[in-house]
C-alpha positions as CSV (number, residue, x, y, z in Angstrom):
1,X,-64.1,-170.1,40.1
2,X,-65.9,-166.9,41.1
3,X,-65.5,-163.2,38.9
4,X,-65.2,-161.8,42.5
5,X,-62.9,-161.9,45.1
6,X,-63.2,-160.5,48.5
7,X,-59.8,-159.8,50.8
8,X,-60.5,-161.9,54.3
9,X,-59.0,-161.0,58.0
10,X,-57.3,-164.5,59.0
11,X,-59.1,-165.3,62.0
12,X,-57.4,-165.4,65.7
13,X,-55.9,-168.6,66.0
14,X,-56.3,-170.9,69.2
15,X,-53.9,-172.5,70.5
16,X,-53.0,-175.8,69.4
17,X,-55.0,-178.5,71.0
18,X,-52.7,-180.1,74.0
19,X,-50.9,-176.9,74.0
20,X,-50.9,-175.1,77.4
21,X,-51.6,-171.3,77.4
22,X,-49.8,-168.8,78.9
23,X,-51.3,-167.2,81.7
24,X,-51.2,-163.5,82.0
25,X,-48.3,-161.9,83.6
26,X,-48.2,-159.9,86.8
27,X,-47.8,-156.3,86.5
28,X,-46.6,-153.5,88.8
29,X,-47.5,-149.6,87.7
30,X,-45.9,-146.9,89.2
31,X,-46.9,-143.1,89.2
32,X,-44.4,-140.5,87.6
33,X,-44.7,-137.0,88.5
34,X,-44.6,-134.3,85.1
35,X,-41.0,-134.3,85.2
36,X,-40.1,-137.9,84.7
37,X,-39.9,-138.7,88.5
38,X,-41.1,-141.9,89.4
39,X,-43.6,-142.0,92.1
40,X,-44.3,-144.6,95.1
41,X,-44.7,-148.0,93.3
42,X,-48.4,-149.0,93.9
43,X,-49.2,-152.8,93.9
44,X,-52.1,-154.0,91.7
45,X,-54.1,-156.6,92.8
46,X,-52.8,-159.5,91.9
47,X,-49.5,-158.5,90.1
48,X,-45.7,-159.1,91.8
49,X,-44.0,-155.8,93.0
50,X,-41.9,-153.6,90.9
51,X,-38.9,-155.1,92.8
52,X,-39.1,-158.9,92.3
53,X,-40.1,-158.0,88.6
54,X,-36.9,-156.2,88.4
55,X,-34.4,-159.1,90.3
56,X,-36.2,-161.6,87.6
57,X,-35.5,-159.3,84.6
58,X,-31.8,-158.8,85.6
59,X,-31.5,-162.6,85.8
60,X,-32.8,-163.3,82.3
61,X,-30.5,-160.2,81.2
62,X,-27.2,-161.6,82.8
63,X,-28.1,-165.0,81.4
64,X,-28.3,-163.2,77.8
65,X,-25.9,-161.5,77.8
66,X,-23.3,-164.6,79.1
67,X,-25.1,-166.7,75.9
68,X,-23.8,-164.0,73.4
69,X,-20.5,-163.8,75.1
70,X,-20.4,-167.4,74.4
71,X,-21.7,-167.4,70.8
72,X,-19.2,-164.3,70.3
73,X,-16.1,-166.3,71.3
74,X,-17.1,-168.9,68.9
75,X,-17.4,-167.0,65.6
76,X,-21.3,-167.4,66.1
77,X,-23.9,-165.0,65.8
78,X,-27.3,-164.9,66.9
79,X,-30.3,-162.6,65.9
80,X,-31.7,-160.9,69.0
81,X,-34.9,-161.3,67.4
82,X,-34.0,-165.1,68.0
83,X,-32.9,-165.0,71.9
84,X,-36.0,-162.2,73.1
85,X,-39.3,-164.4,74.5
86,X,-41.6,-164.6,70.7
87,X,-45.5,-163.2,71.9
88,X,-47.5,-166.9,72.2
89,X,-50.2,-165.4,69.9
90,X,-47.9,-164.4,67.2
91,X,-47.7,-167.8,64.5
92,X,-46.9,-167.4,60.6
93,X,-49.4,-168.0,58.4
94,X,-49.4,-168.9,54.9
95,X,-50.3,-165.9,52.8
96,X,-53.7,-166.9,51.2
97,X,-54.0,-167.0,47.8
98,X,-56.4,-164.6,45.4
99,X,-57.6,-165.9,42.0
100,X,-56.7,-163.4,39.3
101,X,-59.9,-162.5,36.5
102,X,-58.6,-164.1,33.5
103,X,-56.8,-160.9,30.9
104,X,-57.4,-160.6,27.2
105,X,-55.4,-162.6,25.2
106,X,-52.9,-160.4,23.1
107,X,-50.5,-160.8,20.3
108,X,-48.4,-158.4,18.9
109,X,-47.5,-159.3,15.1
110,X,-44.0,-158.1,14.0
111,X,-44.1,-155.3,10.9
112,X,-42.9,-155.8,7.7
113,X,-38.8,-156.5,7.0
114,X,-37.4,-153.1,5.8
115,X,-34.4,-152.1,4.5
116,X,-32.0,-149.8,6.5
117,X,-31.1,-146.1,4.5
118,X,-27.9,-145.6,4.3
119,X,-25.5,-145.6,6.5
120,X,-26.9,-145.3,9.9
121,X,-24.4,-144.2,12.6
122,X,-25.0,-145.6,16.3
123,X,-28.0,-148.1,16.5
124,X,-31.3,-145.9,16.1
125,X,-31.7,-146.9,12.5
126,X,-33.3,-145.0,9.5
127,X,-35.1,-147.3,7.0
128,X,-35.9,-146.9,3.4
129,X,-38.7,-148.6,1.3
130,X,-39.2,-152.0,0.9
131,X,-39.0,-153.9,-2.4
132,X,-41.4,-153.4,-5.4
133,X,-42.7,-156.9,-4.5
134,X,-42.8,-157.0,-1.0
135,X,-46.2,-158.5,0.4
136,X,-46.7,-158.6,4.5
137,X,-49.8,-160.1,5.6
138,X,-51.3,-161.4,8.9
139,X,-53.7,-164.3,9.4
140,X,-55.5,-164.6,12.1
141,X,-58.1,-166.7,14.0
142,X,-59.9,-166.4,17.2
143,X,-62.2,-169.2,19.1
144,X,-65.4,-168.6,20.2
145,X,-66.5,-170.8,23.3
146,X,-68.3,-173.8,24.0
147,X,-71.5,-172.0,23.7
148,X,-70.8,-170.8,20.4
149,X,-70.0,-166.9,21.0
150,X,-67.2,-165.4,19.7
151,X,-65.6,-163.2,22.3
152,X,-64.6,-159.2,21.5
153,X,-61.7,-159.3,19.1
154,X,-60.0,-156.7,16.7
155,X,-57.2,-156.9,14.5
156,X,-55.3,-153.2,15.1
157,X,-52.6,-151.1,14.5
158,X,-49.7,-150.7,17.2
159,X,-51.2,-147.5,17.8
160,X,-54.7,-148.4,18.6
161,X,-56.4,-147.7,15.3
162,X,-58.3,-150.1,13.9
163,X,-57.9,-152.6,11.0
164,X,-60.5,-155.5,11.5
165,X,-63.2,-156.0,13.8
166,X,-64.0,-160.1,14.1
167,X,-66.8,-159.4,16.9
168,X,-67.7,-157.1,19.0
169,X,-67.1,-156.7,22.8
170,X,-69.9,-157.8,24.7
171,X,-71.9,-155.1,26.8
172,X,-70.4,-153.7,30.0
173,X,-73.5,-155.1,33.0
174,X,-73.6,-152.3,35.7
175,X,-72.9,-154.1,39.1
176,X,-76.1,-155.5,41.0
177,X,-77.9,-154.8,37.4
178,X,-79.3,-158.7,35.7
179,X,-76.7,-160.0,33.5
180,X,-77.6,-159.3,29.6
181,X,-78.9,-162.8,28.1
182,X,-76.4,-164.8,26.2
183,X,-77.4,-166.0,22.7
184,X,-78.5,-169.3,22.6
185,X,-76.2,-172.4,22.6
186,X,-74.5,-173.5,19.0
187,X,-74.4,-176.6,18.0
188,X,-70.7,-176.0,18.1
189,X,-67.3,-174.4,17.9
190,X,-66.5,-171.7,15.4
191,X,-64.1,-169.4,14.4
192,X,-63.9,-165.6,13.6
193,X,-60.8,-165.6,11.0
194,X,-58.8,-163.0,9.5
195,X,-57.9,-164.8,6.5
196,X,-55.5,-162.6,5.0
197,X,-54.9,-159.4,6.2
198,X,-52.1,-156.5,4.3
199,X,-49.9,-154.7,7.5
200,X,-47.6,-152.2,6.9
201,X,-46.9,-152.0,10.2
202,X,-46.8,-153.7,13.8
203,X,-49.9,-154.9,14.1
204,X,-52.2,-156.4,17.2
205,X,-54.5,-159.3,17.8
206,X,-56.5,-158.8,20.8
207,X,-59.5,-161.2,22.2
208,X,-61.5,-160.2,25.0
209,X,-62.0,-162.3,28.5
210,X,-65.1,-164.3,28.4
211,X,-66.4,-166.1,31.3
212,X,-64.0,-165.1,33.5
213,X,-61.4,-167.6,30.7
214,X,-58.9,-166.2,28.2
215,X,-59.9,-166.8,25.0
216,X,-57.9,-168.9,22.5
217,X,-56.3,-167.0,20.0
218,X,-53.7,-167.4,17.3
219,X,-52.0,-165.2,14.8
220,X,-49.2,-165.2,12.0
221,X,-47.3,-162.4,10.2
222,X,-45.7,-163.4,6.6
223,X,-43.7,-161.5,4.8
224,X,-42.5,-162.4,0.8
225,X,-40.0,-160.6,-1.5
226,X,-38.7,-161.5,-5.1
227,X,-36.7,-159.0,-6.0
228,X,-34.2,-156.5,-3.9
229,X,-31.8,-156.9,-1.3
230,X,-34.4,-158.5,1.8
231,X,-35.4,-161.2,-1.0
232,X,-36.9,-164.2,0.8
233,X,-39.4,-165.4,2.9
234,X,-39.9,-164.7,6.4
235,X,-42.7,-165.2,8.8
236,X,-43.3,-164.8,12.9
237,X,-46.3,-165.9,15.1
238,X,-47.8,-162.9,16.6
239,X,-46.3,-163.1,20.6
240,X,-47.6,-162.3,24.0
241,X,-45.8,-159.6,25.3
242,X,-43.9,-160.6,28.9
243,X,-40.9,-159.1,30.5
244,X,-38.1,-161.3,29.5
245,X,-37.1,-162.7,26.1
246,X,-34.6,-164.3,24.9
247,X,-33.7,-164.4,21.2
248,X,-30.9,-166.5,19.3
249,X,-29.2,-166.3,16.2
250,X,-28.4,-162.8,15.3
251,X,-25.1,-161.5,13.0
252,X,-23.4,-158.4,12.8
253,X,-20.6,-159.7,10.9
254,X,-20.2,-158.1,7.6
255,X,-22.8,-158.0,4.8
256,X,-25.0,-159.5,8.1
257,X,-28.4,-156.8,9.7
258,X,-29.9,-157.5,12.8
259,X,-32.1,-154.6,14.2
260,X,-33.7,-155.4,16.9
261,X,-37.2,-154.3,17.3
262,X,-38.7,-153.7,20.7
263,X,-42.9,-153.0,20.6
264,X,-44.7,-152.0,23.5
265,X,-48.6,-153.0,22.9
266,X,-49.8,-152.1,26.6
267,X,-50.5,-148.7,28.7
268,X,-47.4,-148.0,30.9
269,X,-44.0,-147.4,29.7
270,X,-41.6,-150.0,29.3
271,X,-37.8,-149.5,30.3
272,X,-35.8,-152.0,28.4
273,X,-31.9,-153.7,29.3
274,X,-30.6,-155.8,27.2
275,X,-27.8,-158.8,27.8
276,X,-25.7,-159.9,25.1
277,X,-23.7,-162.9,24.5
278,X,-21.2,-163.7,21.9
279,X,-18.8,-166.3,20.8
280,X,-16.4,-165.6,23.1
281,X,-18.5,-164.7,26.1
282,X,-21.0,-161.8,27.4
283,X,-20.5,-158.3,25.6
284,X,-20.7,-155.3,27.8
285,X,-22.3,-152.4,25.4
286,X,-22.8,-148.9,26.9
287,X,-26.3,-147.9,25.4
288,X,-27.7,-150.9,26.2
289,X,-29.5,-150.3,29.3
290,X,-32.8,-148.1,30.4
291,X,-33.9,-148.0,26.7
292,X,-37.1,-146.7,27.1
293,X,-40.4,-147.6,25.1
294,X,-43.6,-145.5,24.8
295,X,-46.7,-147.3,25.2
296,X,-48.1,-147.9,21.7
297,X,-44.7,-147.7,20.0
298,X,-41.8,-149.8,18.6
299,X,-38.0,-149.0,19.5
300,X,-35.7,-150.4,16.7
301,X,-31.7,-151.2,17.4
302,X,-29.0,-151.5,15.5
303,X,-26.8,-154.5,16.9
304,X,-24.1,-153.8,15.2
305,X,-24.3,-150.5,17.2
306,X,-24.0,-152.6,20.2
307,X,-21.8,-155.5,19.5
308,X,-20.4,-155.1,15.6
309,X,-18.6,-157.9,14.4
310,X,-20.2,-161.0,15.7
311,X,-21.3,-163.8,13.8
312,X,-23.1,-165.3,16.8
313,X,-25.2,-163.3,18.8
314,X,-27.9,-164.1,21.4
315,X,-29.8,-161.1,22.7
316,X,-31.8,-161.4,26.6
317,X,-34.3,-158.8,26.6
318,X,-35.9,-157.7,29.8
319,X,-38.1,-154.8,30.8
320,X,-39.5,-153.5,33.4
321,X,-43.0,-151.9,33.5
322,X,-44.9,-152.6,30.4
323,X,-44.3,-156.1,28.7
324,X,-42.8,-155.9,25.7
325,X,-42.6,-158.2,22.3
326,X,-39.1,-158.7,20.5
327,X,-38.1,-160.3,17.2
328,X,-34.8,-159.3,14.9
329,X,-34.9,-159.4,11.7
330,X,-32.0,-160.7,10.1
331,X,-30.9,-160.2,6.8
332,X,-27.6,-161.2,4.8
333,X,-25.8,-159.4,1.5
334,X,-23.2,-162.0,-0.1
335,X,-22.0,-159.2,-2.4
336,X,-24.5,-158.2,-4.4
337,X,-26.6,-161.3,-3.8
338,X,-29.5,-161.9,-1.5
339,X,-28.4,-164.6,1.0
340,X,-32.6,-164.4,2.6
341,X,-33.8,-162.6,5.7
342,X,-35.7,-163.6,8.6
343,X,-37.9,-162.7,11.8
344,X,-35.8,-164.4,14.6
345,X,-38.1,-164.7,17.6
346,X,-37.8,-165.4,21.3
347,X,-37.6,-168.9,22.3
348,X,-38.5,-171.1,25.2
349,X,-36.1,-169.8,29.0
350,X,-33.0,-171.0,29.3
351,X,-33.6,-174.7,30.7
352,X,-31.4,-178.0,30.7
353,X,-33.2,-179.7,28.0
354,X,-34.6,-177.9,24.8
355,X,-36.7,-179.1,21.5
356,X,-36.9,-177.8,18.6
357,X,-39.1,-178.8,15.7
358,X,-39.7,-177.4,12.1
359,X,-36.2,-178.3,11.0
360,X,-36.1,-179.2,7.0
361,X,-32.2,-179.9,6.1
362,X,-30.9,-180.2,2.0
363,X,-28.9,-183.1,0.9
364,X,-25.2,-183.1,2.9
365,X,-23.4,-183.4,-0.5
366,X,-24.2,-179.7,-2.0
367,X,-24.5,-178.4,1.5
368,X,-20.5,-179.1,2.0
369,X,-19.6,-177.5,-1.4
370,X,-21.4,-174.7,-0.8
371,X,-20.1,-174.4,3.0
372,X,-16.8,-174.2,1.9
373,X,-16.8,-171.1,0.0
374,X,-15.9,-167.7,1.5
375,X,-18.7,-166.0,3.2
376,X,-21.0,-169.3,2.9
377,X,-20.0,-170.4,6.5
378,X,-23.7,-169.5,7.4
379,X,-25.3,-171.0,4.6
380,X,-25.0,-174.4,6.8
381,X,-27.9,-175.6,9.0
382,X,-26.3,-175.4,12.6
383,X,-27.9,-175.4,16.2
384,X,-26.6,-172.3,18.3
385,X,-26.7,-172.6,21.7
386,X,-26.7,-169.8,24.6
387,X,-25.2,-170.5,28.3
388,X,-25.7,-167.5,30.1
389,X,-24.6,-169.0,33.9
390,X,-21.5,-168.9,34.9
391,X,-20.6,-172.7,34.4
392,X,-20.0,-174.6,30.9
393,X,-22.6,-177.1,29.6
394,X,-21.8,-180.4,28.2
395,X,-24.9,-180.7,26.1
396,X,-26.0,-184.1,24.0
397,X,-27.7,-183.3,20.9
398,X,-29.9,-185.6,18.9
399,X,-31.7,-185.1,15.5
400,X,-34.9,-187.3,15.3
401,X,-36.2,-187.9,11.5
402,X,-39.1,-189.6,10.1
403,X,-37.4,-193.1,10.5
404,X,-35.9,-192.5,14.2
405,X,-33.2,-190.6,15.1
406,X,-30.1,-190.4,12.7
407,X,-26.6,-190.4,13.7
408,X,-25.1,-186.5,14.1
409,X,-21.4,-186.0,13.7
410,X,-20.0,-184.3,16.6
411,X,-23.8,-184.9,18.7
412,X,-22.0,-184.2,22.5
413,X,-20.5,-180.2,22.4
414,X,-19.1,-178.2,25.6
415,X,-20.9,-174.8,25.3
416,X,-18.7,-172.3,27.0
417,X,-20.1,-170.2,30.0
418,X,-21.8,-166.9,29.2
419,X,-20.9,-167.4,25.5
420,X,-23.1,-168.8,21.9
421,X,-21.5,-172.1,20.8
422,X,-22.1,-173.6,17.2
423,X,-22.8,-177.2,16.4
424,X,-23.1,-178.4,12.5
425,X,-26.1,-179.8,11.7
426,X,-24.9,-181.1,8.2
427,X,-23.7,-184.6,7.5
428,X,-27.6,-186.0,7.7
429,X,-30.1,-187.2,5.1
430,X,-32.1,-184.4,3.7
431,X,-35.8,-184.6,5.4
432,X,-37.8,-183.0,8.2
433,X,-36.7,-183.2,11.6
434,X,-37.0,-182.5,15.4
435,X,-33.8,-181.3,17.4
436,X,-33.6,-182.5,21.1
437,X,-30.9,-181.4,23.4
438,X,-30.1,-181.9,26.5
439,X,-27.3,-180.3,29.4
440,X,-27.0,-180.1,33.4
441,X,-26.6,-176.5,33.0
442,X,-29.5,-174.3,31.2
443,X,-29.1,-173.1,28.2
444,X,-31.3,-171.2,25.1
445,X,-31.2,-172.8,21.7
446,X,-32.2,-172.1,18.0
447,X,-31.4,-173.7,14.8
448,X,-30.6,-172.5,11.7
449,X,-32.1,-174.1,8.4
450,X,-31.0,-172.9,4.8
451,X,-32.3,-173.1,1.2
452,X,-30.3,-172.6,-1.8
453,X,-27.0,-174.7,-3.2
454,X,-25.7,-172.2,-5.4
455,X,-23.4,-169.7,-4.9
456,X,-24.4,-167.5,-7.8
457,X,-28.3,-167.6,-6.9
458,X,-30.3,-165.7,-4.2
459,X,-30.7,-168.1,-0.8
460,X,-32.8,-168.0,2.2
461,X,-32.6,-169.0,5.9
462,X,-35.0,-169.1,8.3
463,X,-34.4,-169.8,12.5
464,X,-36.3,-171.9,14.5
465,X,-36.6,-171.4,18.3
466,X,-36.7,-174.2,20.8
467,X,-40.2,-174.4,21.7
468,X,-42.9,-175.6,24.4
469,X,-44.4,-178.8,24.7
470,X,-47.7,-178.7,23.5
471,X,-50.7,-179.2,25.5
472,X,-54.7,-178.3,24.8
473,X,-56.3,-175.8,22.3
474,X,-53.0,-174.2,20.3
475,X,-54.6,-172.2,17.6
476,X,-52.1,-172.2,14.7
477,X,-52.7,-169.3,12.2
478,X,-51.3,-170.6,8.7
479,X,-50.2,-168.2,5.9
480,X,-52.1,-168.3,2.8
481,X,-49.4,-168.6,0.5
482,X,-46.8,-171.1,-0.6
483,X,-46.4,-174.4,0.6
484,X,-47.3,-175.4,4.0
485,X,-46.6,-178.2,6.4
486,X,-47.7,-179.0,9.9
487,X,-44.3,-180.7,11.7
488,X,-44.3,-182.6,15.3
489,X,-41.9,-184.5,16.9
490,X,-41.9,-186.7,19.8
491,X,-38.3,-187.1,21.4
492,X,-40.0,-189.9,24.0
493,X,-42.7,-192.3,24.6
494,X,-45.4,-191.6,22.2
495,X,-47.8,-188.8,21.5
496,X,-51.1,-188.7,20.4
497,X,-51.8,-185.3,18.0
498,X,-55.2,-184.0,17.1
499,X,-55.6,-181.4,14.4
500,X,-58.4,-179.3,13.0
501,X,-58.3,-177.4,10.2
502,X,-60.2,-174.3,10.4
503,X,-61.2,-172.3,7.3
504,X,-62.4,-168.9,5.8
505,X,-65.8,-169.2,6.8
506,X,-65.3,-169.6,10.4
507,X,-66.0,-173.0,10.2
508,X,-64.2,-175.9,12.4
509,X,-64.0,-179.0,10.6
510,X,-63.8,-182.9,10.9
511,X,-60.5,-183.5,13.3
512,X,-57.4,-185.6,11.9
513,X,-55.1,-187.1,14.2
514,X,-51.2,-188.5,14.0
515,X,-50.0,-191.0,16.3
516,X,-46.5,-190.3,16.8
517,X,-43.8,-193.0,17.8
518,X,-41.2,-191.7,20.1
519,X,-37.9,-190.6,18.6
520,X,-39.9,-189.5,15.2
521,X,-40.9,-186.6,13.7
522,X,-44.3,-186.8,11.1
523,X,-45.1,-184.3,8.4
524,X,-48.6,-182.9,7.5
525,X,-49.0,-181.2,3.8
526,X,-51.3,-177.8,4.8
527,X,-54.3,-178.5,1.6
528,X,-55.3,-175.1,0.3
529,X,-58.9,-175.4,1.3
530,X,-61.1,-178.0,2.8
531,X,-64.9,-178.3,2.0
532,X,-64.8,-175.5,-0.8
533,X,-63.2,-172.9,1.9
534,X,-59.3,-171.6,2.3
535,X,-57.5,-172.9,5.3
536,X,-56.6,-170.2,7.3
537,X,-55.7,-172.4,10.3
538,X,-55.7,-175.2,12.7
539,X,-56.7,-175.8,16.5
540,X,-54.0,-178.6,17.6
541,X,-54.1,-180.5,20.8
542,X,-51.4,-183.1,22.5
543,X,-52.1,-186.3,24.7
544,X,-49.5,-188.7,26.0
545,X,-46.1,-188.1,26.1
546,X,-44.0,-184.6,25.0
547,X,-44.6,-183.5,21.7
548,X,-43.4,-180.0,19.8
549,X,-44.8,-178.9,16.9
550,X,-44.1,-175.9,14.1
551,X,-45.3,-174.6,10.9
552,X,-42.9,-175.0,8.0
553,X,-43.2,-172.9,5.0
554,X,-41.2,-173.1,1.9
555,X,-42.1,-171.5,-1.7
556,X,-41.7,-174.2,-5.3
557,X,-39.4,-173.4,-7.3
558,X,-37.6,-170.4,-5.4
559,X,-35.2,-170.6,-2.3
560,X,-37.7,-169.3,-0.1
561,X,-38.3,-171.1,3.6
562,X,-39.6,-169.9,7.0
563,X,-40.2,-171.7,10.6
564,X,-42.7,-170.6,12.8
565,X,-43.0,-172.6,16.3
566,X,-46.5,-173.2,17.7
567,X,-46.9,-170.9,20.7
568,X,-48.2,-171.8,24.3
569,X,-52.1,-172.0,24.1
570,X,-55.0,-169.8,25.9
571,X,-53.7,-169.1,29.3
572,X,-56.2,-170.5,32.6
573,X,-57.2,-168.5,35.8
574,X,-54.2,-168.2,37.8
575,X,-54.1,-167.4,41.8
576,X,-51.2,-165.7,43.2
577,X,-50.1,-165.3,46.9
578,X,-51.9,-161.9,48.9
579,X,-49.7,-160.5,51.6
580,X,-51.7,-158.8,54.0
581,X,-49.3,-155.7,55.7
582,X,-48.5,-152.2,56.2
């Protein structure tokens, strides 16, 4: 790969070998007078007199003209580009292709879960303080490469101003000046971590390019409450902004928020549309196109403005311009009792087959009592599901648990067309598990997990997005607090998983590695530290056949939970198609 790339002229072509070329024409010129007149007709040495040109261009006219007479009378119709003689020199060429320099690698962490003041009336929303005991933190960890060097990376507001500086960006080298010596070779890999770091707003993680590569790059926001209305756990990996989202599991029914919260981390203006489904099909919503975001801002929306009353409620968000980052945050009020809140974030496009890891499910038994209640419908783990083509989808779903896959009442559903279908997950063995689900139409998918068998006490809920596979080099950012658990499933074959815990001191440690059977999901307990310092993360890496994997987090002795997916790794040089044209 080279830093620079230079735009090339394709060369003339020959003509293909065996290929007879066509000679030059005869021509005839004749001399016009400054009126328009045409003069004697002069005969150039070695051309064919205006006359016979003109009885052979009336012959190939006639002949023309009787073809499209022809193709007319048979409902055909034929491009004249396609019947007028195509220049010998003129071939099509496949447009060459340019390698891109590789971008910084960016993620934009969600801000903290805030209540809404009041009343609000349309879906611009006013918020009041959080909770007493509200924390909101953000982890973070950045890689430095082969070599040793960590590349430039901050930790900063939405807004540009600075919170944490994990290196500084490496010297701009004047072109044609001597590159500035790199620091000698380490013995290897290390880490520039934030361990822990308090956010009271959005917050972004940015790496620099190094070597022409994207650096890799991971980062989690966590959010806790014990007391007040958003009571719960909740936590979202810090994204990569990109022009279409798509989120599931929102609910504007009553005692349900969703505000949907739209940041725009780059330099241009973002104009946002949104498409929403719901159970009955697509909801059109004035207001919910052109919606546009400032650079270095956040736009939040009331759904309830937009589509009030829905219990399911998947949200497509696309923009043009800027990229953008999206999560909802999803609260629900039983009364007056906490029933958790949550960042839901964008999952994996709309395909025919979707996974889903970092599902932990409570005993059936309680789960049923509880279900039945009034206003407890969404207390049950379920698996929503979003068709947004214009065809139903029969879609298979399977649960696979430590053990192999376990038997899931009503497993085959047909999700209606442009509409959120709901499938039970209850009915299995408590225990961790990895959802696989499969369709001949595309489709987006979540699922819901719950915590909490009481009625009378506070509960919690957390989604978890269908995922991608993993590959090479995921750097999972862990939260601090709680207890923690490293989840992968393999739906087939069987997958080899390496994982390196990374701690405080920027140090990568001694790999650990998990053989995974197909159909199975295996559970890793998160340690607190590891050689004296605090975890703060690890770098993961797949081999073999599909695997997913998540973070799961879950609080003893209270209700809390929260799923966090582990997102697409460091992205490589791409090359794009150039078209050369005017």
């Amino acid at each position: 790969m080279h830093d620079d790339n230079e735009g090339v002229t394709p060369p003339e072509q020959p003509a293909p070998a065996g290929q007879p070329r066509d000679l030059e024409a005869p021509a005839t010129e004749a001399k016009r007078d400054r009126g328009g007149r045409g003069g004697s007709p002069r005969t150039v040495a070695g051309r064919v007199p205006l006359p016979a040109r003109l009885k052979r261009v009336s012959g190939t006219v006639g002949g023309v003209l009787s073809a499209l007479v022809l193709i007319a009378a048979g409902g055909g119709l034929v491009a004249a580009s396609a019947l007028s003689p195509q220049n010998p020199g003129s071939r099509q060429l496949e447009a060459p292709l340019a390698a891109v320099p590789a971008g910084s690698n960016v993620g934009v962490c969600p801000g903290p879960a805030r209540l809404l003041q009041g009343t609000p009336v349309g879906t611009d929303p006013q918020f009041s303080p959080e909770s007493a005991t509200a924390r909101s933190a953000v982890s973070a960890v950045v890689l430095s490469s082969s070599a040793g060097l960590l590349p430039g990376s901050r930790l900063a507001a939405l807004t540009g101003t600075p919170l944490v500086q994990l290196a500084k960006a490496a010297p701009a080298t004047a072109p044609g000046s001597a590159a500035t010596p790199s620091a000698p070779a380490a013995t290897a890999l290390r880490a520039g971590v934030v361990p822990e770091r308090s956010v009271d707003a959005v917050s972004v993680l940015s790496a620099d390019a190094q070597g022409n590569q994207q650096p890799s790059a991971g980062a989690v926001m966590s959010y806790t409450a014990t007391d007040g209305d958003l009571r719960g756990a909740a936590a979202a990996a810090c994204q990569r902004p990109a022009n279409d989202l798509w989120l599931v599991g929102a609910n504007t029914a009553l005692g349900r928020t969703a505000v949907l919260k739209v940041s725009n981390a780059s330099g241009t203006p973002a104009t946002v549309s949104l498409d929403l489904f719901g159970a009955k099909g697509a909801i059109q919503a004035p207001g919910s196109r052109g919606l546009l975001v400032a650079p270095g801002s956040t736009r939040s929306i009331i759904l309830a403005g937009l589509a009030p009353g829905q219990e399911r409620l998947g949200v497509r968000v696309r923009s043009t311009g800027g990229p953008v980052s999206a999560v909802i945050q999803q609260s629900v009020l039983r009364g007056l009792t906490p029933g958790g809140v949550e960042f839901i974030s964008p999952g994996t496009v709309p395909a025919t087959g979707q996974v889903i890891s970092g599902i932990d499910l409570q005993g059936p038994a309680a789960l049923a009592s509880l279900g039945a209640k009034p206003g407890f419908a969404d207390a049950k783990p379920a698996l929503q599901i979003a068709v947004p083509g214009a065809a139903d989808a029969v879609v298979e779903v399977k649960l696979f648990g430590r053990d192999g896959q376990k038997a899931l009442p009503g497993g085959v559903v047909t999700a209606k067309a442009g509409a959120v279908t709901e499938v039970s997950l209850a009915g299995v063995p408590a225990g961790h598990y990895t959802l696989a689900a499969s369709s001949d139409v595309s489709f987006a998918a979540a699922a819901r997990v719950t915590r909490g068998v009481k009625a009378e006490d506070a509960a919690d809920f957390a989604w978890a997005p269908a995922s991608a596979r993993l590959g090479s080099q995921h750097v999972v950012a862990v939260p601090r607090t709680g207890e923690r658990f490293l989840m992968f499933g393999a739906p087939e074959g069987r997958a080899t998983i390496t994982y390196t815990p990374i701690t405080a001191d920027g140090k990568i440690r001694a790999a650990a590695t998990a053989d995974i059977a197909g159909g199975t999901t295996a559970s890793v307990r998160v340690p607190a530290d590891v050689g004296g310092s605090p975890l703060v993360g690890y770098l993961v890496s797949a081999s073999g056949d599909a695997a997913y994997g998540a973070v799961l987090l879950e609080q003893d002795g209270r209700a809390d939970i929260a799923s966090i997916p582990v997102t697409p790794g460091a992205a490589g040089q791409e090359q794009v198609p150039v078209t050369l044209g005017y």
